[in-house]
N, C-alpha and C positions, 0 to 999 in steps of 0.2 A: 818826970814822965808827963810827958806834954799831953796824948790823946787814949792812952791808956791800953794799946794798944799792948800784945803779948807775942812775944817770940819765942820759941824752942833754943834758935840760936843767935849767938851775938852777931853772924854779920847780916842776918836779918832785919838784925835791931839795927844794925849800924845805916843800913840801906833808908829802911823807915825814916828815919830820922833825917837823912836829907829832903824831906818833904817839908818837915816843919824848918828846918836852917835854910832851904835855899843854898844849900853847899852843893856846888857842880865841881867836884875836883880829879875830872877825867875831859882833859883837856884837848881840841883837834888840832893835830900837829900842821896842818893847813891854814885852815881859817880862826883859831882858837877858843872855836865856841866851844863853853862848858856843857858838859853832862854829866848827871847823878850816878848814872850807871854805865857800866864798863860798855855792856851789850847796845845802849843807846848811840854811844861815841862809835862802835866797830858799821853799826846799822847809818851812820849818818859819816862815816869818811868813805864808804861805799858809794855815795855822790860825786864824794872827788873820781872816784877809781872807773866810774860807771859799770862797776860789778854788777848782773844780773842775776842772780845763783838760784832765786826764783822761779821757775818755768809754770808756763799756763800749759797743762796736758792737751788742751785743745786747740789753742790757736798758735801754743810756742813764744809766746810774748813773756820776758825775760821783765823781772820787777826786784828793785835792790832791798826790798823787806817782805816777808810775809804777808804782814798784814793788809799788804796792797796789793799781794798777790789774792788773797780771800777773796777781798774788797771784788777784785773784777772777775771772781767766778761768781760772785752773788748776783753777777748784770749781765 
């Protein structure tokens, strides 16, 4: 146990732990950059696809993750 960290479940644990290994083994079948997690790789081949699925209620501007849809109602 590297940071002492405590999980309920093991693929919690298993996740965790690619922080401390640097294991990316969710690979982009495009460009074949690694990611640690599944959701990171589906949010970053949504680049290739220019999938928007995001929407800004106000102005309709389409963003391929959440958190950059947040990002631009906070401005």
């Amino acid at each position: 146990d590297v940071c002492g960290a405590g999980f309920t479940q093991n693929k919690d644990l298993k996740h965790h732990r690619t922080i401390h290994t640097g294991e990316k083994p969710y690979k982009c079948d495009v460009c074949n950059v690694g990611f640690a997690r599944r959701q990171q790789l589906k949010a970053h081949q949504r680049t290739h696809t220019q999938e928007k699925p995001y929407k800004c209620g106000v102005c309709g501007k389409g963003f391929n993750q959440n958190g950059d849809l947040e990002r631009h109602k906070r401005t």
